[in-house]
N, C-alpha and C positions, 0 to 999 in steps of 0.2 A: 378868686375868679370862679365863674359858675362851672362846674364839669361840662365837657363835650356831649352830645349822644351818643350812646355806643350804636353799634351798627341793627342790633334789635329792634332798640327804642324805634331809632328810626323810621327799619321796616315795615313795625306795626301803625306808628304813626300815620305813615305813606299808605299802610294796607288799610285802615280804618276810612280813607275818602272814599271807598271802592263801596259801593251799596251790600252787593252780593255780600262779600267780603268782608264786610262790617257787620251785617247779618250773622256769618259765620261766628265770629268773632264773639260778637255778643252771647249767638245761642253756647258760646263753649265756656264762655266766663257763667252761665248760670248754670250748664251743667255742672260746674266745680262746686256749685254753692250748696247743692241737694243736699248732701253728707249735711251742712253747716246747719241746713232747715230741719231736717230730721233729728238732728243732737239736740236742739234747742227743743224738742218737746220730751227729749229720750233719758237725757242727762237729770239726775235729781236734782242739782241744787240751781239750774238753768231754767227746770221747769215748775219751779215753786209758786205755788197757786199766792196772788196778792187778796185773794177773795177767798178765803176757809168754810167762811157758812154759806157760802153760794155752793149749787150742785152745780155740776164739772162736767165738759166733754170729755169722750174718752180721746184714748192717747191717740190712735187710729185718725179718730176726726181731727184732733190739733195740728199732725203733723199734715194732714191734707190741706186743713187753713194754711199752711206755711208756705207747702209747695206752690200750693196756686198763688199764692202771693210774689211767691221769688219767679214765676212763673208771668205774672204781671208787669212788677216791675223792677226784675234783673236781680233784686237784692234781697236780704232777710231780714226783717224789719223784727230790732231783740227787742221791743217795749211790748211785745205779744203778750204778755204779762200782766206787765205793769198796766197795760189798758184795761185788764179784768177780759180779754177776748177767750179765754179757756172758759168761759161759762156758759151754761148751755143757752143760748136763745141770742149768745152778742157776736154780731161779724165783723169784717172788716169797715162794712157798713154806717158804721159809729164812731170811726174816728175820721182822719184823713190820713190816706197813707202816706207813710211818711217820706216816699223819694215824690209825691204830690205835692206837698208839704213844702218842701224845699223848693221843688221846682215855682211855687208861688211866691215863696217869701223873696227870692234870689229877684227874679222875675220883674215884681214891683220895686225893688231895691236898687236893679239896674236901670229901669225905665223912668224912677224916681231923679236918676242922675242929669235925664235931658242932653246936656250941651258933650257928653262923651268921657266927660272926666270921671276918672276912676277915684270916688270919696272910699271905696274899703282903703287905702293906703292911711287914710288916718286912724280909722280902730284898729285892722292888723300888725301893724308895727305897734308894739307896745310902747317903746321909748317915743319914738312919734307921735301918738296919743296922748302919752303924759306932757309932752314938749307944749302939744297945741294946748290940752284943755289947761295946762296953767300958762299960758302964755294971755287965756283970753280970763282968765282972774279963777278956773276953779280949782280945786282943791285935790292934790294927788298926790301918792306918798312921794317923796323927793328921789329923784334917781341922781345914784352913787359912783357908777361906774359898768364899766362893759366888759364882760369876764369871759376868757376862754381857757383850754388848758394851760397853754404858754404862759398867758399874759393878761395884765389887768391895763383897764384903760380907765382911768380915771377922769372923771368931767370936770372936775374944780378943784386944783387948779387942775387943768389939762394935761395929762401926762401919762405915755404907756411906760410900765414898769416889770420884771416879772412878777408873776402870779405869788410868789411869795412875800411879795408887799404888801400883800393883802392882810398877813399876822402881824402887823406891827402897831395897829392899836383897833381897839375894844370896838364890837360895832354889835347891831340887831339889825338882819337886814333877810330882804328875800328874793330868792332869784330865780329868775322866770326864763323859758327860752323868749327870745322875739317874734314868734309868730305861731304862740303854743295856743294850743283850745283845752279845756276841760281839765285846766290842771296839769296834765301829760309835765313830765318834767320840772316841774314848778317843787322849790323847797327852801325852809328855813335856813339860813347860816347867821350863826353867830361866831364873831370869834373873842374870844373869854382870855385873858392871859398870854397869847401867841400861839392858840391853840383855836382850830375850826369844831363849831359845833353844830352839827346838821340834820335838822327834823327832832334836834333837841337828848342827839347822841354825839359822843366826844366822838372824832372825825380824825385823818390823816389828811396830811393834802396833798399825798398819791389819791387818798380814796375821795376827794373832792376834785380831783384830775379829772376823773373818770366822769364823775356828773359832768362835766363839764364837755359834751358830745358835739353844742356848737358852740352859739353867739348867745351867752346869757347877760340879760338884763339885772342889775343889784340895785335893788331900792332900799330903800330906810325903811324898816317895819314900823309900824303905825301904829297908837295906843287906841284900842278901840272901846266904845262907850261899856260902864260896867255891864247895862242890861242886856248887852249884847257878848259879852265875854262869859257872861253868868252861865252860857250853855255847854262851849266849850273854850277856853282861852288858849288852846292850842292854835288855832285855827280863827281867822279872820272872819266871821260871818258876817254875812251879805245882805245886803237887798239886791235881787233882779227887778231892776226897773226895765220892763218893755212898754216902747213907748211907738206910737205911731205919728206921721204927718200926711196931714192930709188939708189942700190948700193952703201951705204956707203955716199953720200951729199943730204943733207937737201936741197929743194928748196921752194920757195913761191908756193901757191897751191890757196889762197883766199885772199881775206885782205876788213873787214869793221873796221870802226870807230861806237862805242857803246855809246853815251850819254841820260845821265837823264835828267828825267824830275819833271815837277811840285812840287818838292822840296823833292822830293824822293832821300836815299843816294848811291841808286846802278842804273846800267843803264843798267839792264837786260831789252829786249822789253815785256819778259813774264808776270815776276812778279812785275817790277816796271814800266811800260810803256812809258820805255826810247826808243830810237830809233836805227835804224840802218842804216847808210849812205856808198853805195861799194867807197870803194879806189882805186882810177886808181891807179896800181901799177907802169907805165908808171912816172906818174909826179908827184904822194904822195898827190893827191888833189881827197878832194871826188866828185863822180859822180851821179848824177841825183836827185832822193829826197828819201828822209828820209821814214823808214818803221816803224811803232809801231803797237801797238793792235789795232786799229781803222781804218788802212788804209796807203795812201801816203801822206807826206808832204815837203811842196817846204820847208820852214823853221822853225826854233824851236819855237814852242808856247810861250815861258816863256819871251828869249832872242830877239826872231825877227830876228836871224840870218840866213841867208843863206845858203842852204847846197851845191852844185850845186856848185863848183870852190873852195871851201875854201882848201887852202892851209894847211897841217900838217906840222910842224917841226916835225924834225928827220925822218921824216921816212923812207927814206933808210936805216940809224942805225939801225932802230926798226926792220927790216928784216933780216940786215945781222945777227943781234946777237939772233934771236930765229931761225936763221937758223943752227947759229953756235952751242947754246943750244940743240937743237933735235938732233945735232950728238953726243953730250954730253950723250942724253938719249937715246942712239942709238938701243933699246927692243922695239919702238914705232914706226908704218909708219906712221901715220899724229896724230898731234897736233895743237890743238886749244891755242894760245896764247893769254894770256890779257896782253897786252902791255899800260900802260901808262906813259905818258910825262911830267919829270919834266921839269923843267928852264935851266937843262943843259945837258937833255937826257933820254933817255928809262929806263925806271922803271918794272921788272916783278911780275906782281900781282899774276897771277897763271897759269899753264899749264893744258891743258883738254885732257885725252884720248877722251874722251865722249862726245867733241863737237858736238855740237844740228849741223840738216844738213838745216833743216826746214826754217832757216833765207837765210845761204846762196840760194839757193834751191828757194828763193822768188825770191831774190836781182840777181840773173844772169842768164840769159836762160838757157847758156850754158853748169849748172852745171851740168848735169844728164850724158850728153856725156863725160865730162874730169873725172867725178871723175868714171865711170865704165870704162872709161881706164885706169884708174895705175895699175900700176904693186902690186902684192901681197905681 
């Protein structure tokens, strides 16, 4: 059952309708954030130039772009960076900021819905998603069962059992919370012998207890295509397919390729410091170099592979059918797809109301112009 409010919650709740009050309120949550704007230019390895051979604002001037921004709009926007904004001549100017950002995509996402019904219930539930999109014929790893610390709840046949049912025969599988973003929580288990093996280290299952904070989702990990394992086979990489609808058809709107790294099992750039490579949607080959937390790179640290021309299988596929999927989910203007590649075709991992804009937004000039042109 959902917990109560405490009497706080409450409070502020109740104090937040009050104009004044809410004014308050706000100007105090951005006083708290000063410190957080200022570290972000002060910290060394937070304020790592993505741009080496560009000349630099000083430290003075960044942390002023910061203030004034949290100053704007309430928050600290950390892609300061990653947009190349530390250079001398580029302001906030050049991109869209990013609580704008959001408040757009949300915006058209909601008003896209029309008749009131809430379509995020089918990409935010994980199991839900997988439920729908192979219900209507596509293609998603198989979910296994629903995991907490106590207990396993197995889907087929149907059955809660304790959690240490879970050792009693051989699996590869990966387990997600239900309503995770960016990876957060998200990790390999195998069990090998009657023995858990997690993120690809031998495990207890006191210390697979612990992972287990909610309601995890366990899928069948999925064999992914060689040219796409070639980079990192730790780690599932991806297509982001972001797709837009506009009048009733889905079209491509963005498209990178997401791979891990350093034996990490997701290939999020945030939280697991995997990369992101733009897809010429032209020829299904990526283009330029790789973006993670630290900067640009020509190719993969681990691998040694190239990024600059490599070739993807399927990925025409992999567009027509989350173009074909988002008129499926036709309550939604754009959607962020995780698209990955098995050996004989596109696999969908999960769909994002909530796509981060922050990557694309690095990765294309162009993006601040096409995406405040679509339509609502």
């Amino acid at each position: 059952m959902p917990s109560t409010p405490g009497p706080v919650h409450t409070l502020l709740r109740v104090a937040n309708k009050v104009p004044g009050v809410r004014h308050a309120l706000r100007l105090a949550r951005t006083a708290r954030q000063v410190p957080g704007a200022v570290r972000l230019v002060t910290d060394p390895e937070a304020s790592r130039t993505f741009h080496p051979e560009a000349p630099r604002k000083g430290t003075a001037r960044m942390a002023l772009d910061n203030v004034g921004y949290l100053l704007r709009h309430g928050e600290v926007d950390p892609h300061y960076f990653q947009y190349g904004l530390d250079r001398i001549g580029k302001t906030w100017n050049d991109v869209i900021p990013y609580a704008e950002f959001r408040r757009l995509r949300d915006r058209r996402n909601v008003a896209a819905g029309g008749s009131g019904f809430d379509y995020l219930c089918l990409l935010r539930d994980k199991f839900v998603f997988a439920q729908f999109a192979e219900s209507l014929g596509y293609r998603t790893p198989r979910n296994l069962a629903f995991l907490k610390r106590g207990a396993m709840e197995r889907l087929s046949p149907r059955e809660t059992l304790p959690l240490d049912a879970l050792l009693e025969a051989d699996l590869d599988g990966f387990c997600k919370p239900f309503d995770g973003i960016l990876g957060r929580g998200a990790f390999a288990l195998r069990i090998e012998g009657g023995r858990p093996v997690v993120n690809g280290k031998p495990a207890t299952l006191d210390a697979l207890r612990v992972r287990l904070s909610g309601r995890y989702l366990l899928q069948e990990r999925m064999t992914q295509h060689e040219a796409l394992a070639r980079f990192h086979p730790a780690s599932v990489n991806a297509l982001r397919v972001i797709t837009v609808l506009e009048g009733g058809a889905a079209r491509l709107f963005s498209t990178h390729l997401r791979v891990g790294a350093h034996g990490e099992p997701t290939n999020s750039v945030g939280t697991g410091g995997g990369f992101a490579i733009v897809i010429d949607s032209e020829t299904g080959r990526l283009r330029g170099r790789g973006l993670t937390r630290d900067g640009f790179h020509d190719r993969h640290p681990d691998s040694d592979v190239v990024f600059d021309g490599y070739e993807l299988p399927y990925f025409d596929e992999a567009v027509a059918l989350a173009c074909r999927l988002h008129e499926d989910v036709r309550g939604l203007h754009s959607v962020g797809w995780d698209v990955a590649i098995a050996p004989d075709g596109p696999v969908f991992i999960e769909g994002n109301d909530n796509w981060g804009g922050g990557i694309t937004m690095t990765l294309e000039p162009d993006f601040k112009e096409r995406f405040l042109a679509l339509g609502a």
